[in-house]
LOPA-42992 format. One line per 8 residues: number of its first residue (from 1); their letters; for each residue y, z negated, x of C-alpha. Coordinates in steps of 0.001 Angstrom, whole numbers. Example, Ala and Ser with C-alpha at 12.3 -4.5 7.8 and 13.67 -1.06 7.14 Angstrom:
BEGIN
1) AS) -4500 -7800 12300  -1060 -7140 13670
This chain:
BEGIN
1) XXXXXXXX) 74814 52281 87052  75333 49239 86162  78853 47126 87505  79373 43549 88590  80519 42527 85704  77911 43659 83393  75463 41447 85574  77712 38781 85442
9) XXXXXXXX) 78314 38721 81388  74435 39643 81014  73726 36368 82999  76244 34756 80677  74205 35607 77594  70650 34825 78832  72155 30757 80075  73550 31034 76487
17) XXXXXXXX) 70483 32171 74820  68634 29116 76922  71020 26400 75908  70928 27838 72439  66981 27398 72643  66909 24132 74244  69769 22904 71761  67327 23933 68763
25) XXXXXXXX) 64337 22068 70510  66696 18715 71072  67706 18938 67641  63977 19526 66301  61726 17540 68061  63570 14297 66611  63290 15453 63090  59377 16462 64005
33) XXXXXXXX) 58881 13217 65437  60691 11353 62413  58251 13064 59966  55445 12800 62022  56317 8775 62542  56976 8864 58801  53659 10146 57718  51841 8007 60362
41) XXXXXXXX) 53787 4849 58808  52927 5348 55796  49090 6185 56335  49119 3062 58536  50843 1061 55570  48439 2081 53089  45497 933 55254  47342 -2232 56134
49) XXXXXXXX) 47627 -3075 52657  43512 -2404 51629  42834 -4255 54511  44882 -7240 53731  43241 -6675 50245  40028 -7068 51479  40634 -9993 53617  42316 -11888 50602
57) XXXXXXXX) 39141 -10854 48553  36579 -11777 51188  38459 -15084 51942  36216 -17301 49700  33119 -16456 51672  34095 -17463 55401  32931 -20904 54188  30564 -20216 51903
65) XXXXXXXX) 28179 -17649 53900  27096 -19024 56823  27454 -16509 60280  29918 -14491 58185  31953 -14558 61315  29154 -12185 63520  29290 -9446 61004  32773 -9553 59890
73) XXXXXXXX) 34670 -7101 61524  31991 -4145 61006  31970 -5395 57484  35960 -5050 56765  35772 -1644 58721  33309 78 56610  34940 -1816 53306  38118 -233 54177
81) XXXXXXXX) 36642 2957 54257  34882 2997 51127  37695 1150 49294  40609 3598 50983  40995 5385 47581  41411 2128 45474  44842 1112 44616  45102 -2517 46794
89) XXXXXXXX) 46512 -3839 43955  42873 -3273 42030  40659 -4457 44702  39120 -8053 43834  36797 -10079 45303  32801 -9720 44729  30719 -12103 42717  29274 -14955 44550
97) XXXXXXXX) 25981 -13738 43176  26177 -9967 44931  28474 -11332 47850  26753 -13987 49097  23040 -12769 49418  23909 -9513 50477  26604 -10312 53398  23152 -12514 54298
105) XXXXXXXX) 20957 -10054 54392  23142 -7721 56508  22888 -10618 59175  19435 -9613 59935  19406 -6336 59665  21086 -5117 63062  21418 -1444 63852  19810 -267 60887
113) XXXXXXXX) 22579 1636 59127  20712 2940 56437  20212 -311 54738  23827 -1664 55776  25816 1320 54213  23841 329 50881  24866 -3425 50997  28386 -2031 51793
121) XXXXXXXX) 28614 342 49040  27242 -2471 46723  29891 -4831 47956  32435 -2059 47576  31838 -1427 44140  31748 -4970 43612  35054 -5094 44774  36356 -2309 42728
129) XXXXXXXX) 38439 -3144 40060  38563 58 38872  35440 414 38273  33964 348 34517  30389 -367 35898  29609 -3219 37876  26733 -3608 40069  23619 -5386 39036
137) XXXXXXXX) 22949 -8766 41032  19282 -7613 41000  20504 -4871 43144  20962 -7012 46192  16987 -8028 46218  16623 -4230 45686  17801 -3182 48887  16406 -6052 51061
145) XXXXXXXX) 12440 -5068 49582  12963 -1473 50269  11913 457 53959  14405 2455 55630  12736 5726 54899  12499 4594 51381  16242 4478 51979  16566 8265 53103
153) XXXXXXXX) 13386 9551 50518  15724 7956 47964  18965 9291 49186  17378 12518 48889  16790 12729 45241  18884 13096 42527  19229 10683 39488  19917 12962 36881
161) XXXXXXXX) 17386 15277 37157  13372 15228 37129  12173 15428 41125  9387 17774 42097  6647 15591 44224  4205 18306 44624  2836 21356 43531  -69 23869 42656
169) XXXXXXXX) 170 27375 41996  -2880 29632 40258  -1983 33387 39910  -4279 33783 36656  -3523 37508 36123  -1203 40393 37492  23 43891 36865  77 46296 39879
177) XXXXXXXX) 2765 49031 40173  -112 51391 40565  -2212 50679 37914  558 49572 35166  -2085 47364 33448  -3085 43536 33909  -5590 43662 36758  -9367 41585 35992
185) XXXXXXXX) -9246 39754 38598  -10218 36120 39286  -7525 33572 39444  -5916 32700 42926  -4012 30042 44413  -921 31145 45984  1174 28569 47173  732 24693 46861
193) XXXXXXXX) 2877 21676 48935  5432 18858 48758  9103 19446 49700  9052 15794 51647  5929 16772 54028  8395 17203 57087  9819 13686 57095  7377 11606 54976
201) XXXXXXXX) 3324 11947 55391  1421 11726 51762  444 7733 52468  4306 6923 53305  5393 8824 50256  3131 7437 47960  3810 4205 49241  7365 4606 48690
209) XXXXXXXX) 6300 6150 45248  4509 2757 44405  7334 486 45696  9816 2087 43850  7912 2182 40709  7389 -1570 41191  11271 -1900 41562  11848 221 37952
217) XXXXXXXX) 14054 2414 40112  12158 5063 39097  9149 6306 36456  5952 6444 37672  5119 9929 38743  3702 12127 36173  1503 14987 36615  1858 18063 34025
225) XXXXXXXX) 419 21401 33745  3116 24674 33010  1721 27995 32310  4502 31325 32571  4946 34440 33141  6951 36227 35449  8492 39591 36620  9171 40760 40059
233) XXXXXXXX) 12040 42804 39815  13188 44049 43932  11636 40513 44837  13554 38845 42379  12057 36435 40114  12674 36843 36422  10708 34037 34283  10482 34671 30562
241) XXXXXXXX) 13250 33467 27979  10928 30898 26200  10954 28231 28588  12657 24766 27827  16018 24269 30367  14002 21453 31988  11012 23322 33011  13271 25983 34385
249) XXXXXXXX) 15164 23073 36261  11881 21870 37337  10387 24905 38504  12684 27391 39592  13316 26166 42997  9266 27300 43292  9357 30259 41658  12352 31181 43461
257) XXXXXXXX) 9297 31315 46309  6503 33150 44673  7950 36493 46570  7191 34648 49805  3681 33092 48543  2426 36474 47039  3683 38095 50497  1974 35407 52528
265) XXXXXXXX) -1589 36274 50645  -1541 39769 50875  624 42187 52920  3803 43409 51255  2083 42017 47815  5508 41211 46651  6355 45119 46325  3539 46255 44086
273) XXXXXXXX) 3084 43599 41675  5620 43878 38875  4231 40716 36640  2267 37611 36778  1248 34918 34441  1160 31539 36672  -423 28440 35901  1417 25548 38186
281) XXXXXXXX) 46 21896 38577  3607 20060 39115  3802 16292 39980  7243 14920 39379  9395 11893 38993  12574 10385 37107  14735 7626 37649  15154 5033 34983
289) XXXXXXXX) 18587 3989 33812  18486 847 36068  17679 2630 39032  19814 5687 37468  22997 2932 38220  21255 1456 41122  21972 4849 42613  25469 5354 42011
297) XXXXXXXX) 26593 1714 43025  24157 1726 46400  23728 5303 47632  26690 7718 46192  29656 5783 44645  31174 8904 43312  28219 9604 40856  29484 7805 37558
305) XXXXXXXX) 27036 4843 36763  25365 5734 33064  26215 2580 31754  28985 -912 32490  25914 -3976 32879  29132 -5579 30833  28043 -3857 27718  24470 -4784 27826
313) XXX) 25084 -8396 28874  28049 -11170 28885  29783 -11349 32163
């Protein structure tokens, strides 16, 4: 049973244990709101300083471009974005020649962000002084001839590698897991497309094809003709050691498929052919080195430009 004065000294203990615990919370939530503060400064600092950077750097052009003033704001926002990583100290201000035509052209263009964010990232490398590639003035007259969904077919390939347009795919011969021997049978198509079919029709992509072409951003496409053989091992595709890296680059994302095409023909195909010999009808495309660096300065900044326009002409 438990006396008076046990309830009294266990009342003792439990205000003791409070003021203990709110004495820890007094003492902490300063300190947590000094680091907190501190780290907040010092974020807010840094992006005080690129934005004073990039209103010293922009400076020239309030008189020089006219309406600079109606895009202004949206324009020093998305610098400071794509400049956030730059020292301050290393951003300087764009070439007339870039600056000037391209702030212009982002006058007209209104809500279309696809188009913008290209200007921007132009202007931001521009501005980069830590870059060892500059951007090509020819750039500028790049973006403002190209559609917006040139802008995203564009954004969706990739510079250093061939691009796969479209495709044809011939089974010319097969061995069955029942028989064990090549089969003579005629040859069959089983699979053929484009991977752009479900945002681009074939006129808008050959359009965009053409235009791009005409704009040495990329090769015209070229049309080739690869003959292989495969093996199906537990619907995985092996293909045989003799083919060059890029044909395998090329055409593995299709073979990776043939499971699915060979299933698609015939019922649970997949499962009782063990080899194949394909012929595939491939249409593909490459980017040139100008459009190679028209890339990384306009659509994906942290791609490495393949070479400084400094080196190839006096700047």
């Amino acid at each position: 049973m438990s006396t008076e004065s046990d309830k009294t000294e266990s009342t003792k203990d439990e205000k003791e244990g409070n003021l203990g615990s709110e004495l820890v919370k007094a003492v902490a939530k300063p300190l947590y709101d000094d680091a907190l503060s501190g780290a907040s400064k010092e974020v807010g600092k840094a992006l005080t300083l690129i934005g004073r950077a990039i209103n010293v750097a922009l400076l020239p052009l309030k008189g020089t471009v006219w309406g600079f003033e109606r895009i202004e704001k949206h324009l020093k926002d998305a610098l400071e974005k794509k400049l956030a990583e730059v020292p301050p100290g290393r951003v300087i201000a764009p070439p007339a020649n870039i600056a000037v035509p391209a702030i212009e052209a982002m006058r007209y263009l209104g809500n279309d962000e696809i188009l913008s964010d290209m200007f921007a990232n132009l202007l931001a490398s521009a501005m980069d002084g830590t870059n060892v590639s500059q951007p090509h003035p020819a750039f500028v007259e790049i973006i403002k001839q190209l559609h917006p969904k040139e802008a995203v077919f564009l954004r969706a390939l990739t510079p250093s590698k061939r691009n796969l347009l479209r495709f044809k795919m011939d089974m010319t011969r097969w061995k069955s897991r029942a028989s064990g021997v090549y089969d003579n049978q005629p040859r069959l198509e089983i699979g053929s497309g484009d991977p752009w079919s479900p945002s681009l029709s074939p006129l808008l992509l050959y359009s965009a094809l053409d235009n791009l072409a005409r704009l040495k951003i990329i090769e015209d496409p070229e049309s080739r003709v690869f003959t292989h053989s495969l093996q199906l091992i537990d619907r995985r595709v092996v293909l045989n050691s003799g083919v060059v890296p890029e044909e395998r680059e090329l055409l593995a994302p299709i073979y990776e498929k043939v499971p699915d095409f060979l299933d698609s023909s015939r019922e649970k195909w997949s499962e009782q052919i063990t080899s194949l010999s394909l012929e595939t009808k491939v249409q593909f495309t490459e980017f040139t080195e100008f459009g190679h660096s028209f890339f990384c300065h306009a659509i994906d900044r942290d791609i490495e430009a393949p070479f400084a326009a400094s080196e190839i002409f006096d700047w």
